[in-house]
C-alpha positions as CSV (number, residue, x, y, z in Angstrom):
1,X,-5.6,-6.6,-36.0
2,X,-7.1,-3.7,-34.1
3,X,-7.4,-3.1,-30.2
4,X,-10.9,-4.5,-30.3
5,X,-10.3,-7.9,-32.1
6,X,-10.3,-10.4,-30.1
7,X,-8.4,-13.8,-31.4
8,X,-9.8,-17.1,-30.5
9,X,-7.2,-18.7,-32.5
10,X,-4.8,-21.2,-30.3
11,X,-2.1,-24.1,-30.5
12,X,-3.1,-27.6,-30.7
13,X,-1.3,-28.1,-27.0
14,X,-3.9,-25.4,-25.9
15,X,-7.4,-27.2,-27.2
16,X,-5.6,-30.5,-25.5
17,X,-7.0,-28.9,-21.9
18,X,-10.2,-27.1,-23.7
19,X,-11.3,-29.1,-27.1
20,X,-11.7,-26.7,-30.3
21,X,-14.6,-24.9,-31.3
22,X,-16.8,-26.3,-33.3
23,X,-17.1,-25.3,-36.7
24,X,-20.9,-24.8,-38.4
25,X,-20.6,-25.0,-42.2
26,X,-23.6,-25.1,-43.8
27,X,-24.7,-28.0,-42.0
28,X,-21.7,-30.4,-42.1
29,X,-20.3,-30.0,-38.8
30,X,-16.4,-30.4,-38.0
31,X,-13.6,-29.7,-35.5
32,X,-11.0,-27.3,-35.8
33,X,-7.6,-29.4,-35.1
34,X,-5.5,-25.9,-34.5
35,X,-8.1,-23.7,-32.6
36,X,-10.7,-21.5,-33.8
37,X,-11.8,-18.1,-33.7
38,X,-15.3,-16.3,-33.9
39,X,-17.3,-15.1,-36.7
40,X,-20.4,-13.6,-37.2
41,X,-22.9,-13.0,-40.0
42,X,-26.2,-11.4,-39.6
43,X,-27.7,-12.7,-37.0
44,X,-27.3,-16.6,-36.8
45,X,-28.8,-18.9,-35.0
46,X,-25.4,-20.1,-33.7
47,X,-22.0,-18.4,-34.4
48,X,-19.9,-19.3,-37.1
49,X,-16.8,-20.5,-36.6
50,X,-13.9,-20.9,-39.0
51,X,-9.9,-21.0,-38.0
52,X,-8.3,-17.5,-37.8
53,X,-11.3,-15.4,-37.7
54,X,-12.0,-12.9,-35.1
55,X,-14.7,-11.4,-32.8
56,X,-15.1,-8.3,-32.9
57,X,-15.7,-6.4,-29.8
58,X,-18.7,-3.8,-30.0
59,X,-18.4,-1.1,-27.2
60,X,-21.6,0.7,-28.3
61,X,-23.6,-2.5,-28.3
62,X,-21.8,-4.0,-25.2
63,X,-22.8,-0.7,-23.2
64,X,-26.5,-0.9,-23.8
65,X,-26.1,-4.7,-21.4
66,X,-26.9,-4.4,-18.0
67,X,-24.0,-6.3,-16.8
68,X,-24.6,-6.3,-13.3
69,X,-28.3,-7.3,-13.8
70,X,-27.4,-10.3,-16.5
71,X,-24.7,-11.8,-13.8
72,X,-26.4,-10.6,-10.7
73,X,-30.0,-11.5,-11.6
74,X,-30.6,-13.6,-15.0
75,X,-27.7,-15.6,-15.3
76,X,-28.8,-17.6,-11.4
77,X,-32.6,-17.2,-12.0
78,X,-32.2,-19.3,-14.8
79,X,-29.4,-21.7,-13.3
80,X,-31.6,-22.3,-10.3
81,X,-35.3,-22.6,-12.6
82,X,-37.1,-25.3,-13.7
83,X,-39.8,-26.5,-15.5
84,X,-41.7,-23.5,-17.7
85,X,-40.3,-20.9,-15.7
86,X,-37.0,-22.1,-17.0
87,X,-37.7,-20.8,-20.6
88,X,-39.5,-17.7,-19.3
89,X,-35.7,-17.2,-17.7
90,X,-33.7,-17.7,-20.4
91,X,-35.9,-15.7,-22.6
92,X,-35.2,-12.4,-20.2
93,X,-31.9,-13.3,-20.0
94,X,-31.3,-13.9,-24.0
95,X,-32.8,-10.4,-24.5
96,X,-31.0,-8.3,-22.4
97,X,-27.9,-9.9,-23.2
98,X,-28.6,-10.0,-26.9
99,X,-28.4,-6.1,-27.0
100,X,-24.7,-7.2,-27.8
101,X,-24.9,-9.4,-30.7
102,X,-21.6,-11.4,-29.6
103,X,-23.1,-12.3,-26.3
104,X,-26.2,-12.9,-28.2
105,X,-25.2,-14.9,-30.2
106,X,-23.0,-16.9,-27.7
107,X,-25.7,-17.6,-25.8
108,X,-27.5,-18.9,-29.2
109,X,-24.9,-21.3,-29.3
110,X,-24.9,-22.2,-25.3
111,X,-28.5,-23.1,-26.0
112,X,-28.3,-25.7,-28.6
113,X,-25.6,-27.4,-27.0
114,X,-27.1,-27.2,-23.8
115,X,-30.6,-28.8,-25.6
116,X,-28.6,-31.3,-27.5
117,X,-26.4,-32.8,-24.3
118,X,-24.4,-30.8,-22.2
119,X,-22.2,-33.2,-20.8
120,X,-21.2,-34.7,-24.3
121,X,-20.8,-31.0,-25.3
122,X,-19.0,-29.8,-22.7
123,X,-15.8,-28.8,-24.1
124,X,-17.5,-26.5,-26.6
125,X,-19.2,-25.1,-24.0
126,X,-16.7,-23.7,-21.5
127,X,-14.9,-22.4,-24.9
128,X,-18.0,-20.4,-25.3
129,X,-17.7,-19.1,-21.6
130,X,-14.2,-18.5,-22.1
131,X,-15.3,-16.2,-25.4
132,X,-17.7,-14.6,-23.0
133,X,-15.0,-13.5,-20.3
134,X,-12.6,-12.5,-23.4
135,X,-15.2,-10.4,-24.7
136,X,-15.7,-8.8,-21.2
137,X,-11.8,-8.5,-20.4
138,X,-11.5,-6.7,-23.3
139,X,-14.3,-4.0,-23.0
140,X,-12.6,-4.0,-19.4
141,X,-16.0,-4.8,-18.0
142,X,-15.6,-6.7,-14.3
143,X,-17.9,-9.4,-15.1
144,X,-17.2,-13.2,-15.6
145,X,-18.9,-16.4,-15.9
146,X,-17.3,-20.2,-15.3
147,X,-19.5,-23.3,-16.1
148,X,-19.7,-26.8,-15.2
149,X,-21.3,-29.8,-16.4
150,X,-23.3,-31.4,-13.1
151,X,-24.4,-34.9,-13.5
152,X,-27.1,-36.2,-11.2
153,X,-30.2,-38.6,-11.2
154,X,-31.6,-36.6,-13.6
155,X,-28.7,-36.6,-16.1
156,X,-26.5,-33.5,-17.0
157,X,-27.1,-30.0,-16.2
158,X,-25.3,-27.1,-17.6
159,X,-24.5,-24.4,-14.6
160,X,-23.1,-21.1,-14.6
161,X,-21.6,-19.4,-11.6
162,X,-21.0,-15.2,-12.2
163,X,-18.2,-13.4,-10.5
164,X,-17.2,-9.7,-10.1
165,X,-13.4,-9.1,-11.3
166,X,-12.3,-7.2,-7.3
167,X,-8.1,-7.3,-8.7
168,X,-7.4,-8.0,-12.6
169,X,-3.4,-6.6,-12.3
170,X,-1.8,-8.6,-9.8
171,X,2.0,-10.0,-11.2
172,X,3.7,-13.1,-9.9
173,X,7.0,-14.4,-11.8
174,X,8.2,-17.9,-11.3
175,X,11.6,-17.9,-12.4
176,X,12.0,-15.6,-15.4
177,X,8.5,-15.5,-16.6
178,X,5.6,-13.6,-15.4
179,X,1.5,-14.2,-14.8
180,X,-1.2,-12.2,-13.8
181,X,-3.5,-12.6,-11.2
182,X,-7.5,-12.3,-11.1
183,X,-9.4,-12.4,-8.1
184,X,-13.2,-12.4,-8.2
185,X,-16.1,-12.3,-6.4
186,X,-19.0,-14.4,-6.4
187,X,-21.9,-12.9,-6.9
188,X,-24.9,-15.1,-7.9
189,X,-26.2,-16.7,-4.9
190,X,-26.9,-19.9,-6.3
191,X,-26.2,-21.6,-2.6
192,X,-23.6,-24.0,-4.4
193,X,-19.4,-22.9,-3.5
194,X,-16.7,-23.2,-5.3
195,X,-14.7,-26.5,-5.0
196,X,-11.1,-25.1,-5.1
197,X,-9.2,-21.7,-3.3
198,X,-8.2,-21.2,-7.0
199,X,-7.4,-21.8,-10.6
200,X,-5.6,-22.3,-14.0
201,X,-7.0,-23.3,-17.4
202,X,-4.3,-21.4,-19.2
203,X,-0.9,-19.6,-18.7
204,X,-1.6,-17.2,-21.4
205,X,-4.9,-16.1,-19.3
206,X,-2.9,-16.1,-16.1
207,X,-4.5,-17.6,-12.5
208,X,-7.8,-16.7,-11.0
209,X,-8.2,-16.6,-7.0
210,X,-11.9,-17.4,-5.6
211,X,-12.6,-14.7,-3.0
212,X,-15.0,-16.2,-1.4
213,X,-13.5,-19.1,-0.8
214,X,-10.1,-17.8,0.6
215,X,-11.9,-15.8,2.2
216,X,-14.0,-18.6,3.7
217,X,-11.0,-20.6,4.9
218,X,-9.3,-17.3,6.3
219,X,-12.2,-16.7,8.8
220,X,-13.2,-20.3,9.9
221,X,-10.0,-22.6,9.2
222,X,-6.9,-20.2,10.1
223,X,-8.1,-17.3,12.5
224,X,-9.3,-19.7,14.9
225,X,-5.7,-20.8,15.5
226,X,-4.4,-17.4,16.0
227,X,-4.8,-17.0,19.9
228,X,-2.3,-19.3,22.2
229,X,-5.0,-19.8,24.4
230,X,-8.0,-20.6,22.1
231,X,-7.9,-24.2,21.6
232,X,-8.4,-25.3,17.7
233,X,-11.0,-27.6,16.6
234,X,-9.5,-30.0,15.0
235,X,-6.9,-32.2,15.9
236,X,-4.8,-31.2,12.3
237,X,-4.9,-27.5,13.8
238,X,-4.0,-28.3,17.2
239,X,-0.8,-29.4,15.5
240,X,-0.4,-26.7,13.0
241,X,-1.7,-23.5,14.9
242,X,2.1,-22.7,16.6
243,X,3.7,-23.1,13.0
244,X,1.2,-21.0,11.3
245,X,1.2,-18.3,14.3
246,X,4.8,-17.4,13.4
247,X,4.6,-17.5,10.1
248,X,1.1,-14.8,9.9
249,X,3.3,-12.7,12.2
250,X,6.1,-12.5,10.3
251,X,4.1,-11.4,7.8
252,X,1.3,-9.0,9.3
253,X,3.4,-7.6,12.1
254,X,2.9,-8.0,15.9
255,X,0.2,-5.3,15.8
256,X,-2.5,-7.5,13.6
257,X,-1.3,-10.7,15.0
258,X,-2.2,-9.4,18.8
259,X,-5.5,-8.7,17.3
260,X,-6.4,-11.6,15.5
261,X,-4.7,-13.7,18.8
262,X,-7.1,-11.6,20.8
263,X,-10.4,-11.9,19.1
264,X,-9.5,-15.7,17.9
265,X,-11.5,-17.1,20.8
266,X,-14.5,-15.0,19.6
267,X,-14.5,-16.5,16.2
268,X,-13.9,-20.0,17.0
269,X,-16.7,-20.3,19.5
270,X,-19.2,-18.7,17.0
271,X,-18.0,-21.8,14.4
272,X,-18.9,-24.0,17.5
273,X,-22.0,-23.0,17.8
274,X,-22.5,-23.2,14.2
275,X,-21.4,-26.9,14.6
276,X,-23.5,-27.8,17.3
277,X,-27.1,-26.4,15.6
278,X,-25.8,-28.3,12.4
279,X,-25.2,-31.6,14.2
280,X,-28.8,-31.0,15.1
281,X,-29.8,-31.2,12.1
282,X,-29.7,-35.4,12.6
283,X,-32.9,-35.4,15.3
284,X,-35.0,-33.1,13.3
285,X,-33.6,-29.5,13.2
286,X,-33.7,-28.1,9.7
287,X,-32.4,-24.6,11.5
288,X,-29.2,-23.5,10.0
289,X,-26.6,-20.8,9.8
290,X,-26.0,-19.8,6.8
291,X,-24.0,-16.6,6.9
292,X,-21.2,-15.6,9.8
293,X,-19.9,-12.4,8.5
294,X,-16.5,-11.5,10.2
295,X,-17.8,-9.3,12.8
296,X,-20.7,-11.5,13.8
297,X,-24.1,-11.5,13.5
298,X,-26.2,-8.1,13.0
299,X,-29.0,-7.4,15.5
300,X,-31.5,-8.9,12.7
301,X,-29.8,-11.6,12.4
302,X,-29.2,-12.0,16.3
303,X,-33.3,-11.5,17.2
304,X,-34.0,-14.3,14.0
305,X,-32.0,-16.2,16.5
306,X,-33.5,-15.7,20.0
307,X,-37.3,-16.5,18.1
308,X,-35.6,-20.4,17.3
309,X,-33.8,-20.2,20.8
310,X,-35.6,-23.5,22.5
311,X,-34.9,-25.2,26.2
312,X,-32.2,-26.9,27.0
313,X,-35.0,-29.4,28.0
314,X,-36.7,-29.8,24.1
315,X,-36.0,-33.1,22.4
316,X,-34.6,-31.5,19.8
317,X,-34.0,-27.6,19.9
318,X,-33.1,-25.1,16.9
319,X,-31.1,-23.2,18.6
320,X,-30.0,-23.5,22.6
321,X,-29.7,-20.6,25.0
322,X,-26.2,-20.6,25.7
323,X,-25.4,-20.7,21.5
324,X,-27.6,-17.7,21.2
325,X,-25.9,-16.4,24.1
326,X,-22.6,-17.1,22.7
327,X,-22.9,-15.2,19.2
328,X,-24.1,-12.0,21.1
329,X,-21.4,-11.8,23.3
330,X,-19.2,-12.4,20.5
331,X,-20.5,-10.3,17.7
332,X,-20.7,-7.7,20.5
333,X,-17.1,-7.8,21.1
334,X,-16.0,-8.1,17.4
335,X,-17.9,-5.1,16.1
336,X,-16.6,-3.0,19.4
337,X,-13.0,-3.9,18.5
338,X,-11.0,-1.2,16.6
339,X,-8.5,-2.0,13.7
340,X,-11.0,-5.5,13.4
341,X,-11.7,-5.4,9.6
342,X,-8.5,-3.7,8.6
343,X,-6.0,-6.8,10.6
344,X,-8.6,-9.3,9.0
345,X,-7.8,-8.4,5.2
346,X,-4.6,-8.8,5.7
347,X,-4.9,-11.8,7.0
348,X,-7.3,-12.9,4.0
349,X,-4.6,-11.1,1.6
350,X,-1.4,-13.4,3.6
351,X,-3.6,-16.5,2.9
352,X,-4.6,-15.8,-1.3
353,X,-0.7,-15.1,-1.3
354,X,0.0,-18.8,-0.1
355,X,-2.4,-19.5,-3.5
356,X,-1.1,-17.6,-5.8
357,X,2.4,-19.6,-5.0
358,X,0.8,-22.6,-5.9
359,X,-1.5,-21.6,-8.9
360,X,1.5,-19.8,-10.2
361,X,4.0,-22.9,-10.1
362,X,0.9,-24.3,-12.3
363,X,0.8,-21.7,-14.5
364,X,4.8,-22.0,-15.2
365,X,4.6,-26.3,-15.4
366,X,2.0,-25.2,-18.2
367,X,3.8,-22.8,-20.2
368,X,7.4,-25.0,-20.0
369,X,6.1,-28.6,-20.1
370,X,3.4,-27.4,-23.7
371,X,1.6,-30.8,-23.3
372,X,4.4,-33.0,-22.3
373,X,4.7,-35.2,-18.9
374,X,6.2,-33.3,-16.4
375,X,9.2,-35.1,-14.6
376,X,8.3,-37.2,-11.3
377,X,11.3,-39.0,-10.0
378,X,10.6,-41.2,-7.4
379,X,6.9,-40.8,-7.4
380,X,4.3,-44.1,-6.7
381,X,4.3,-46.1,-10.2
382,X,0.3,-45.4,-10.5
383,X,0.5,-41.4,-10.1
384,X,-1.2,-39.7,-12.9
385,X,0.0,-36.7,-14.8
386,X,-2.6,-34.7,-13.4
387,X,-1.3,-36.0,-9.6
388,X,2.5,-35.2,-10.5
389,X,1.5,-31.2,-11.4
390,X,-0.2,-31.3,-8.4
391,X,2.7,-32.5,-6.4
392,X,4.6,-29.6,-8.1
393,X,2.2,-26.8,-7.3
394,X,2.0,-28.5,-3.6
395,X,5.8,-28.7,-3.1
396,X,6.4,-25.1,-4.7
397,X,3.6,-24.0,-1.7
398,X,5.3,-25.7,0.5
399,X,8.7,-24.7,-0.4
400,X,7.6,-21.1,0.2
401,X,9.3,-19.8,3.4
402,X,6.5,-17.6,4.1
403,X,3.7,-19.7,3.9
404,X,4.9,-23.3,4.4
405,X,3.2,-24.4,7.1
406,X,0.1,-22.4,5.9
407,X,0.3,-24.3,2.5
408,X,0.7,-27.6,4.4
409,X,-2.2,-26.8,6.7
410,X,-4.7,-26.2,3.6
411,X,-3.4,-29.0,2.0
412,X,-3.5,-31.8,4.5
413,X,-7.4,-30.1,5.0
414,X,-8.0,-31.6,1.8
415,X,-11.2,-34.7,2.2
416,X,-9.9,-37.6,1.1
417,X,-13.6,-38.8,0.7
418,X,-14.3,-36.1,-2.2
419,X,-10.6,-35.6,-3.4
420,X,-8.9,-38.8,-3.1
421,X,-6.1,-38.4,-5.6
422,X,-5.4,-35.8,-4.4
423,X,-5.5,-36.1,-1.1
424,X,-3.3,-39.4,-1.2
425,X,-0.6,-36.9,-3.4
426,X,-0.4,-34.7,-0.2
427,X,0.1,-37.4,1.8
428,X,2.5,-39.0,0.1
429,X,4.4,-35.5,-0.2
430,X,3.7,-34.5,3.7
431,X,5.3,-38.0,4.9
432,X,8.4,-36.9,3.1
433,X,8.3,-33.6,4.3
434,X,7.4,-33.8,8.6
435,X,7.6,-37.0,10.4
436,X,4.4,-38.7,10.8
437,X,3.3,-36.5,7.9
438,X,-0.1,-34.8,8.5
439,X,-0.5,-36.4,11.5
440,X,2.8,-34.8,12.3
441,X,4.0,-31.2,13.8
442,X,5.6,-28.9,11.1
443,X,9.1,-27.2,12.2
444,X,10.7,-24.3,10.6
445,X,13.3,-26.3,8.4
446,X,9.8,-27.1,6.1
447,X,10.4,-24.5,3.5
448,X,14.0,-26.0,3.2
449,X,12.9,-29.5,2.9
450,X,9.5,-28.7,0.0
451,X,12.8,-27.3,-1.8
452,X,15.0,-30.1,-1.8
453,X,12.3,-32.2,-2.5
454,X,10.8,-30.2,-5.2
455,X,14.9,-31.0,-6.7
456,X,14.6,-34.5,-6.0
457,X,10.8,-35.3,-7.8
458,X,10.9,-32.8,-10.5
459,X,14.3,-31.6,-10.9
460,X,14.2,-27.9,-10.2
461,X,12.9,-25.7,-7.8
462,X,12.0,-22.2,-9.2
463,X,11.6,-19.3,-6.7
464,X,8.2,-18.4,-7.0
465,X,8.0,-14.6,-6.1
466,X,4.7,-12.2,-6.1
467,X,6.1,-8.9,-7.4
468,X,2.1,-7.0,-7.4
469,X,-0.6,-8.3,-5.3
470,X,-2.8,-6.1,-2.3
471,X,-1.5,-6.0,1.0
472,X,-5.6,-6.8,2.1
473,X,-8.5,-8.3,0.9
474,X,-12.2,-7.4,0.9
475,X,-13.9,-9.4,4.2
476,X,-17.5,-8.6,3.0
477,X,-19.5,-8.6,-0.5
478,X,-20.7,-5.2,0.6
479,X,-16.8,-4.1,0.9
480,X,-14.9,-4.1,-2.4
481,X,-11.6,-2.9,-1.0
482,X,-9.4,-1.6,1.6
């Protein structure tokens, strides 16, 4: 097989998570019981698919794509259209990605399954988006696509999110063996977030950290409790925010953490604000902040405010005086302070660490257990399987002497209301773990405790240790790298 084959083939454990391809002969239709591969012939109006073929990739082809216009532009214009103009999009998006017959014809393929019923059909289709990123990952292009199956009042939608690939070589080794990590970027601007920090589908394809969203939780959830004298927001932080303030400076050095103490304040009363216009949004206000970069708000963005900045005496103002006020001051003070950005992506890079931990103890339950029910001693009689690898990628997180009370912290942020199996595993874990579990104060013999739990549930506890990962983390989409 050359360099530029790509083998779709898999074991039976592997289609368990991500059902086989399907197979088009002639037109009898059937399922591949030990994983497929792709095949092309001419130019079909769906890809063939037999067992232990390959694609093969076509660099000449692949380089007449605009890649950065097909996951930049077309891919969310027709995600986000409807009605005529729906087709229209999917027509400019089939022809510039059809200069590669492969993605041509994969999108051939995403189309009639997509027609047909895309929730029924879902399997085969985030095996063709897993093609897609294959494909990509192989012509090392930095471009990737995940899909999901939305069902609403209108029945199921097909929707793809696109990412730029900012780190494809990071290494973590649980025990003896060894992943790779993938952060990306989002880049569509669809308006709709990712649900989780992270992710695994596969060992063999390593973990993928979400950017954005680690980035997102950096800024808003953890830099807030930095400062000794800024008070948190929440009652879970006011708990946390000691535990976590020695553990980020251990890790970034007394330098960064007297800057991110310093400027904590500055950030938290920005999300205040934030929080205040929102809960406005309940007498009438359809105002909204959308965007708080890390430095604050650009003078656009700050004179877009002061033309919605109302009366404190107005029924029900956009914006008040003293908010407006407050992200001036603020922004002023951020984008005046040396060494800001530089402390802040490693502080972003210190939390994606605390997920790679956990994705990684994932990846390695994946590649030892191949299909079979991982061991839960002790566990609630109605826990699933899916709950008891979550309790293991929790507890290795937890079990992490760096970021214990970090991985706590995220965790017990979990809403019970949109994740509540999962949310009841943390707390069932957390209980064990701090007395009066999340509603409890984390001490330093954590780590020590995730450990001797993690011996106790599922009979080992694997040092999980990040050998190549970047010491910071883009803070902007207009940043790619420190």
């Amino acid at each position: 097989m050359g360099a530029d084959d790509i083998t779709m083939a898999a074991g039976p454990e592997r289609w368990r998570r991500a059902a086989p391809w399907v197979a088009l002969l002639a037109v009898v239709s059937a399922l591949a019981t030990t994983g497929a591969a792709w095949c092309f012939r001419g130019d079909p109006l769906a890809p063939v698919v037999r067992d232990g073929a390959t694609l093969v990739l076509d660099r000449e082809a692949l380089a007449r794509v605009d890649l950065r216009l097909v996951h930049e532009e077309l891919v969310p214009d027709w995600v986000v259209a409807t009605g005529g103009l729906r087709s229209m999009s999917w027509d400019r998006l089939r022809r510039e990605a059809g200069k590669d017959p492969n993605l041509g014809a994969l999108l051939d393929r995403m189309a009639v399954l997509v027609d047909a019923d895309p929730s029924l059909n879902a399997p085969e289709l985030h095996a063709i988006v897993r093609a897609w990123n294959e494909l990509l990952a192989k012509a090392d292009e930095p471009w990737r696509l995940a899909g999901e199956v939305q069902v609403g009042g209108d029945g199921a939608r097909w929707v793809l999110k696109s990412y730029l690939v900012i780190v494809d070589d990071g290494q973590v080794a649980v025990g003896e063996r060894r992943f790779r990590v993938e952060l990306r970027r989002r880049v569509d601007g669809i308006g709709q977030p990712d649900a989780w920090l992270g992710h695994m589908r596969d060992h063999t394809e390593g973990i993928v950290l979400l950017l954005d969203r680690v980035t997102t939780f950096s800024l808003d959830e953890v830099w807030p409790l930095l400062g000794a004298q800024t008070v948190p927001p929440t009652d879970l932080g006011r708990r946390f925010a000691e535990a976590i303030r020695e553990e980020v400076a251990r890790g970034l050095g007394p330098q960064d953490a007297a800057l991110l103490a310093e400027t904590s304040s500055d950030r938290a009363a920005m999300m205040d604000a934030v929080r205040a216009i929102h809960g406005r949004h309940s007498c009438g206000s359809a105002f909204a902040v959308t965007r708080l970069p890390w430095n604050g708000l650009s003078s656009r963005d700050l004179a877009t405010l002061r033309i919605h900045t109302g009366s404190v005496d107005d029924l029900c103002p956009e914006v008040l005086p003293d908010e407006a006020q407050t992200f001036a001051t603020r922004s002023y003070h951020l984008q005046r302070t040396l060494g800001m950005r530089e402390a802040l992506e490693r502080l972003v890079a210190f939390v994606a660490a605390s997920v790679v931990v956990h994705e990684a103890r994932h990846a390695a339950d994946d590649a030892a257990l191949a299909g079979q029910r991982i061991a839960c001693v002790g566990c609630p009689r109605n826990t699933t399987h899916v709950e008891a690898l979550e309790a293991s990628a929790y507890l290795a997180a937890f079990a992490d002497p760096d970021h214990a009370a970090l991985a706590l912290f995220q965790a017990c942020n979990l809403d019970p209301q949109t994740v509540p199996e999962r949310a009841a595993t943390v707390g069932w874990l957390a209980e064990r773990l701090v007395e009066g579990g999340c509603d409890g104060v984390p001490d330093p013999g954590l780590a020590e405790r995730a450990a001797e739990l993690e011996r106790q549930i599922h009979l080992r506890s694997e040092p999980v240790r990040i050998l190549d990962f970047p010491k910071g983390l883009p803070v902007s989409s207009e940043y790619t790298g420190p």
